[in-house]
N, C-alpha and C positions, 0 to 999 in steps of 0.2 A: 609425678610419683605421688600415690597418693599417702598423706599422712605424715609429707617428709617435713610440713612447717608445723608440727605442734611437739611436744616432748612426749616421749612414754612416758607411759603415768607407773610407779614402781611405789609399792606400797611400803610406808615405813612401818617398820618394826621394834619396841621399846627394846630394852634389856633383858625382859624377863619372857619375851619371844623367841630373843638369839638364842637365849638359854635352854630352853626346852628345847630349839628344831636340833639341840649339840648333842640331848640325853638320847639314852636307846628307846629302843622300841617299848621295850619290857617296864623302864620308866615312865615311859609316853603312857603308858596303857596302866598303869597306877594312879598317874592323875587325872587319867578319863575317869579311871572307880571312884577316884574321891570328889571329881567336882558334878558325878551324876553323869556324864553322856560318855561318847563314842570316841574311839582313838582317831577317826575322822575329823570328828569336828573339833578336836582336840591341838590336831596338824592344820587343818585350816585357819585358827587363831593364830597358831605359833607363824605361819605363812604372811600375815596381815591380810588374810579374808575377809568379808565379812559374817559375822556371825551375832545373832542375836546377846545385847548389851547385859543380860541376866547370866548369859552363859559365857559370856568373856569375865567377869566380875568374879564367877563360880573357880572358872579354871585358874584365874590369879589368885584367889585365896587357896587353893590345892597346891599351887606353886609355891607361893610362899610357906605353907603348912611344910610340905616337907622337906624345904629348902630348912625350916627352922629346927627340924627333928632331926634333920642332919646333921647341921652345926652342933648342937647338943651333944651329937654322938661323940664326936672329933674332939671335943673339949672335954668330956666326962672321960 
């Protein structure tokens, strides 16, 4: 059987990945506009894909941007 002596390889995924693949769609595609790209490549990050290191760095600072204008909101 081939393939049966090595482990699947299953990509890990921090916190701030779980977090987004849980938001909607409508969310997904608000942090595509703010970190510059595609709701693609947006899903492919949150997946543990790979994705060019400028554009994983983009989408984390979007993530936390409106992670932190939200908490804002809740407390004011």
């Amino acid at each position: 059987m081939r393939g049966s002596r090595t482990p699947a390889l299953r990509p890990l995924t921090n916190d701030l990945q779980k977090k987004l693949r849980a938001q909607s769609r409508h969310r997904r595609g608000k942090v595509a506009h703010a970190a510059h790209t595609t709701l693609v490549k947006v899903d492919q990050w949150a997946r543990g894909d790979g994705v060019p290191a400028d554009l994983a760095g983009a989408i984390e600072r979007a993530m936390l941007s409106s992670s932190e204008r939200k908490s804002k909101k809740k407390t004011a």
